[in-house]
C-alpha positions, 0 to 999 in steps of 0.5 A: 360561675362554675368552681374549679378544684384542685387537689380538693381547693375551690380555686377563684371562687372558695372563701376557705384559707386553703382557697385563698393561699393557693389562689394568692400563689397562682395569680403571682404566677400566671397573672402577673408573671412573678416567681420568688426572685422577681416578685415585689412588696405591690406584687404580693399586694396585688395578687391578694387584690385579684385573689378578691376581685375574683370572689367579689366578682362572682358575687357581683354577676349574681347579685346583678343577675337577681336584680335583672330578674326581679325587674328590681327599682334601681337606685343611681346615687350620682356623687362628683366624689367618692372617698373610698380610701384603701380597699383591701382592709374594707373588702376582706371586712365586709366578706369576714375573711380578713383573719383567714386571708391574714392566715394564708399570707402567714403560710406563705411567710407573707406580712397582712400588715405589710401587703396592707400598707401597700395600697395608696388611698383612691384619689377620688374626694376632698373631704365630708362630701366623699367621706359621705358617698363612701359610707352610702355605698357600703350601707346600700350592699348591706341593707341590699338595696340595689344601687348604683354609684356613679362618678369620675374616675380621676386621674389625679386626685386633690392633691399630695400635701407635703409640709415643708418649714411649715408651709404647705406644699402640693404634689400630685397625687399619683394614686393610679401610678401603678394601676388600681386592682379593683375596678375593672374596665368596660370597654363596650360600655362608653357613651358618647357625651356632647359639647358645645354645638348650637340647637336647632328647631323641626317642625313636625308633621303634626305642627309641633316643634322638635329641637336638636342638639347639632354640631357638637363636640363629642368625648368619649365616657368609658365605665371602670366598675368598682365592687362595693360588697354588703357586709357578710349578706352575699350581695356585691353592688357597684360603683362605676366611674367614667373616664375621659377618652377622645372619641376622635383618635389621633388626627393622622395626616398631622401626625404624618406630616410630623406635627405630633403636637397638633395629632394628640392635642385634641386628645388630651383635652379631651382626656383632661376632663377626667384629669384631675379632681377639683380641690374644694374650698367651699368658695364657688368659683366657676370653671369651665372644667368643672362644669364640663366634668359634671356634665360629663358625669351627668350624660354618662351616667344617664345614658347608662341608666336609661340604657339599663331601663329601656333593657326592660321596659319602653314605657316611659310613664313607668321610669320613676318607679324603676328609677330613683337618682339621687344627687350628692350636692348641686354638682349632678343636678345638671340630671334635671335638664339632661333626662328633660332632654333625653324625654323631650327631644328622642322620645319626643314627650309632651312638657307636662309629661316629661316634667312629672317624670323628671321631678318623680325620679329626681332628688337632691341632697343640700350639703351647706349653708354657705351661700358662698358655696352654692354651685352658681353658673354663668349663663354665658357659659352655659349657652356656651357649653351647652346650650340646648340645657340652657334653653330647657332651664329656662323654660322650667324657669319661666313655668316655676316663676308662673307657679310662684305667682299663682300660690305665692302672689304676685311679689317681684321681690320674692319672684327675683330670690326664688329664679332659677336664673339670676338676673343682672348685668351677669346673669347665672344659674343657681344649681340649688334652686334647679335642684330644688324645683326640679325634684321630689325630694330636698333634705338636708343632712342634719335636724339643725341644718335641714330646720336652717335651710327650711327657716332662712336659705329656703324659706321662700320654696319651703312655702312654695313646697311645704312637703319637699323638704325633709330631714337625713341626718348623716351617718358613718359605716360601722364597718369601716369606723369600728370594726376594720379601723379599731378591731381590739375595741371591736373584739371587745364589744362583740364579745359581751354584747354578740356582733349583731351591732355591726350591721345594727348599731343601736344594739351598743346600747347594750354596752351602757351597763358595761360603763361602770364594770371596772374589768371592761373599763380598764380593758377599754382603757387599755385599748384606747392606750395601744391605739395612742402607741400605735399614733404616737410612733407614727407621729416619731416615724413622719415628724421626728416628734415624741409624745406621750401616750399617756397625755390626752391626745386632742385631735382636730382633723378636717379640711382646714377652713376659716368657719371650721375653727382651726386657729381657736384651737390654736390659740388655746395651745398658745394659752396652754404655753403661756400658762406654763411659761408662767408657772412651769410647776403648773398642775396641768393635766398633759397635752398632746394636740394634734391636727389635720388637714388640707386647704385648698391651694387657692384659699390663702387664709387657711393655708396660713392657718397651717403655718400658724400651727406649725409655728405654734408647734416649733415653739412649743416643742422645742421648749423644755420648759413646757414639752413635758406636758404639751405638744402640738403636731400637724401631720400632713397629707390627711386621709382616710388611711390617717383618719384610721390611725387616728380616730381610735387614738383620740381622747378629745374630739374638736368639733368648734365651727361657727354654729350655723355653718357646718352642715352636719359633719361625720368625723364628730360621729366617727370619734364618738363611736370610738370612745371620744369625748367631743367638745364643740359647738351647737352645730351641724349633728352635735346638736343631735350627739348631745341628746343622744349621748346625755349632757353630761357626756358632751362638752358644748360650749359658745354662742349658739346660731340665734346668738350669733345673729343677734350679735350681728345685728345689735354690732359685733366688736371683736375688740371688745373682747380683745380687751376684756381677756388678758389671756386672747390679747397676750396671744394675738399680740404674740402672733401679731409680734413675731413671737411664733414667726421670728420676730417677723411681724408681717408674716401673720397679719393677715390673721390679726387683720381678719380678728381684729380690723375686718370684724371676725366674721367667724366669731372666734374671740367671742368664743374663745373665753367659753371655749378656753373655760370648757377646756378646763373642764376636759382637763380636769375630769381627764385626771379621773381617769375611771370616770373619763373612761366611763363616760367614754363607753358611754359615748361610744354605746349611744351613738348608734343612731349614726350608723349610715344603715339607719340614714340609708333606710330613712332614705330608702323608705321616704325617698327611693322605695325600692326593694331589699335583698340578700343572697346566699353566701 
């Protein structure tokens, strides 16, 4: 891309203050139309956007042009959700010109904070699994490699949560109300993806049979390209989202003849598949909505990848070694059946040829060991929607079923765990056993969690394929968690250790010896203190509370779910109250607890979990005898943006869930880079934060997974322990009396009936005792304020085996195998 100069300024393309100011005043002019007496706050916004776009672009066409000609191996990371957050902040991060943009908005008498600010967060994800894709796009730009996102431009996202007299209260979340800055259209690039129809059967020439797919419905996937830029390394992938368009238009002599309804009602629903994302609940439950969306995204995304492919080569035995997908969860393992079909039917391959190709391309990460969670279709509505799918599903099946028998004997019992298609009066397709069969690779995303899926949800497969199943312990971009979110600490670090750390995250090891220099833990201290200022003005600002910065601000953000542990936490506030109630003068170190999160709109139980908080917080906050040192606060409509604020703030990171059910989680790593201390269970990555951080920097308490199951078996009674603690049952009575509801005793008995009368399934009050005694422990070294912060830095110094460059190169060198690059800035 050639450079225009005016007046000596690299207009569009250079990365020097100058560059930047006067490109910002041109895009408000000529782009969009604005002088000094029309312009607004999301104009100046947008004009920093496109000043960006415009230098990320140029970087992107060079980046794919280096790619095209080094025949570079591909990889497509196919994700239902993307939880990029804001952009603005993150882009100007990973070119390193964030003070210099803030610099030539400050020329402009322009606030970099206020045109921040602006930007509403992309609605694209729910929780973890979004958070995830995010961070893997970000260390793919870095480390090089080239990638490429695939996914569902929503229209909508999860949805806005409102709190209102403690309830949640959902809205639509208009993220693209007034458009997005940073994806542009492609309108020649749209495929067309099919529905329903039946399959028919040729007979060729040769005697061989050929199916096809007729009599479909046909919708439209249009691609809008968002940059996905490497840190400082000149490399600009991308992430390209699919919009529903109708492939149809609008049925004229209807409209003609008046019915307007009837004219655009096909377009609609159509258009509806990229409408809204699906709230998840970890609960499956089956729509066909959401079957349709992941086909969507699967037809599409394949057609461009082969479109891509076929670009260079025609040889279809060579596609695995310039191909790697990797699916995100069950959701895009439709992939399987779809390149089995693209291979058999319009290459026309022979099966054995076409099934290696297919199991060497794909692979497929697990994200859970719920079983409820566990994508499971209804045959019915497969053969439905698509019914040619259904067909090679079950061909692949009756071929793994054979291959059961030969190496694992003939046993109907392990033959009927191990289908891809359930049997029963309703019959369905388990996502994950297709996922499993269908691909070369099968991991999990924590050593305690792929050691599970191994030894009980997958045993019978890890015999089956005793080298398929590996180990990608999660990671998060240091990018986004340290250096844009906690800049101070971030300065800090860089200027005793260097700033390699920010694209090599085992170098904070080197800040290990920094823990006992009284100057750099006071200067940490100091700023984990003005990052607790910044929170606790914005919980006055959102939720007209004041809390003490100088309290431990214990914090408890994630989706809201039963297995997560919320409601523990909760009692231990209420123990807290009733302490302090007790004994006012009570040497007690201050608290301010806080949570997050969303439930889904479906899951009554966690809904009536944030009510439970929100009653809890009223009481306590409204009672002078005890606010001087605890507060509680839900802050509403968590997000990545919320996550920002907090995480730096964070003294205390809460990571409880049920050991045994929580896949990995990512926040736990994200708190601890940022100098938290963690209290938590032996589950998901905590297990692995223990042995990296040491011990005695680590707050574990509770039942582990062999517990647990232990319990179960010999019988677990939650009364038992209702009974033995006189702190649990003064709370419990208290929810169950209307104590926290006014003096409605209905309110929360669904919460005591899932403690006490429908066995506790997640084992709350049999922790509750370990986790309230580990409490005490946090409490009181929270008063050595110098050996709380030392342990602190130390958390933050031996986390770096989290960095999601490191996930990303473990994957890329076990998995992908494809090359890395870097180019000139």
């Amino acid at each position: 891309m050639s450079t225009k100069k005016t007046n000596g300024v690299n207009i569009r393309s250079g990365m020097d203050k100058d560059s930047l100011r006067e490109d910002i005043k041109l895009h408000l002019r000529h782009t969009l139309a604005k002088d000094e007496f029309s312009t607004t706050s999301w104009d100046k916004y947008r004009s920093v956007a496109l000043t960006i776009m415009d230098r990320l672009n140029d970087r992107m066409l060079k980046t794919q042009q280096h790619f095209y000609k080094t025949n570079a191996k591909r990889v497509y990371y196919l994700s239902m959700e993307y939880l990029i957050g804001r952009l603005l902040d993150n882009m100007l991060v990973n070119l390193d010109v964030r003070d210099l943009v803030a610099e030539a908005l400050d020329d402009l008498d322009l606030s970099y904070e206020e045109i921040r600010d602006q930007e509403w967060d992309a609605g694209l994800g729910n929780g973890g699994l979004g958070r995830l894709a995010a961070c893997f796009l970000d260390s793919m730009a870095t480390l090089g490699i080239p990638a490429i996102g695939h996914g569902i431009r929503y229209d909508y996202g999860i949805f806005y949560q409102k709190i209102k007299d403690g309830y949640q209260i959902e809205r639509p979340d208009l993220w693209l109300k007034y458009g997005n800055p940073w994806d542009t259209v492609r309108p020649k690039v749209q495929y067309p993806v099919e529905f329903y129809g039946n399959q028919t059967t040729l007979q060729s020439s040769n005697g061989n049979t050929h199916y096809t797919w007729e009599n479909t419905h046909r919708v439209k996937a249009v691609a809008y390209d968002t940059p996905i830029p490497g840190y400082d390394n000149g490399i600009v992938n991308y992430l390209r989202l699919w919009k529903a368009e109708s492939s149809a238009g609008i049925d004229l002599k209807s409209f003609n003849q008046g019915q307007y309804i009837d004219a655009v009602r096909d377009n609609q629903l159509e258009q509806n598949i990229s409408r809204v994302l699906y709230p998840n609940d970890k609960v499956f439950v089956g729509q066909e909505l959401r079957l349709k969306q992941e086909y969507f995204l699967v037809s599409a995304s394949m057609q461009d990848i082969i479109r891509r492919f076929k670009k260079q080569s025609s040889d279809f035995t060579k596609f695995p070694e310039k191909v790697s997908i990797q699916c995100n969860d069950t959701h895009p393992n439709l992939a399987i059946p779809e390149l089995m079909r693209y291979l058999l039917d319009e290459e026309h391959m022979d099966w054995e040829k076409a099934w290696d190709i297919t199991v060497d391309t794909m692979a497929y990460t697990n994200h859970t060991l719920l079983p409820e969670a566990l994508e499971k279709w209804p045959v019915s509505l497969v053969r439905n929607l698509l019914p040619r799918h259904l067909n090679i599903i079950y061909e692949i099946n009756r071929r793994f079923l054979d291959d059961v028998k030969i190496k694992l004997g003939d046993d109907k019992s392990r033959q009927s765990r191990m289908s891809i298609v359930g049997e029963g009066e309703h019959p369905v397709v388990h996502m994950a056993h297709l996922g499993i069969v269908g691909s070369h690779k099968v991991n999990g995303v924590a050593a305690m969690h792929s050691r599970l899926l191994k030894e009980s949800m997958f045993r019978d497969f890890d015999e089956m394929y005793p080298d398929k199943f590996t180990n990608k312990t999660n990671g998060i971009t240091p990018r986004r968690w340290l250096k844009q979110c906690n800049p101070d600490l971030s300065d800090l670090i860089s200027d005793k250790i260097g700033d390699e750390w920010i694209t090599a995250l085992d170098e904070l090891k080197k800040i290990n010896k920094f823990a006992d220099d009284k100057k750099f833990r006071n200067k940490f201290a100091e700023i984990k203190l003005e990052n607790k200022k910044h929170l606790a003005e914005y919980i006055k600002e959102h939720n007209g509370l004041d809390v003490d910065p100088e309290s431990m601000f214990d914090i408890q953000i994630k989706r809201i779910h039963e297995y997560k542990r919320q409601l523990m936490a909760a009692l231990h506030v209420i123990t807290l109250y009733n302490r302090l109630k007790e004994n006012p003068d009570l040497d007690m170190t201050p608290r301010t607890v806080i949570f997050a999160g969303k439930a889904a709109p479906g899951y009554t139980m966690a809904k009536l979990h944030i009510k439970l908080i929100n009653s809890i917080a009223e009481v306590v906050n409204n009672d002078p005898e005890v606010n001087q040192k605890l507060k509680c606060v839900f802050l509403q409509n968590y997000s990545v943006t919320l996550a920002e604020k907090l995480i730096p703030a964070a003294n205390l990171s809460e990571q409880i869930s049920t050991a045994g059910m929580e896949a990995s989680g990512t926040g736990n790593m994200k708190f601890a880079l940022n100098g938290a201390l963690t209290i938590g269970t032996l589950d998901g990555a905590n297990v692995e934060i223990k042995e990296e951080v040491g011990d005695e920097n680590i707050f574990i308490f509770g039942l582990e997974e062999e517990d647990i199951d232990q319990l179960r078996r010999e019988g677990y009674n939650p009364w038992d322990y209702y009974n033995a603690n006189e702190e649990l049952k003064q709370a419990l009575d208290q929810i169950r009396d209307g104590f926290f509801s006014n003096g409605d005793k209905e309110l929360f008995q669904p919460i005591i009936n899932a403690l006490l009368h429908e066995g506790d399934y997640f084992m709350v009050l049999a922790d509750y005792e370990a986790y309230v005694n580990k409490q005490k422990e946090v409490s009181a070294l929270f008063k050595d304020k110098d050996e709380w912060n030392r342990k602190a830095i130390l958390n933050t110094a031996n986390i770096g085996k989290f960095s999601s460059d490191r996930t990303i190169n473990d994957y890329n060198d076990e998995i992908w195998k494809a090359p890395k690059a870097s180019l000139d800035k």
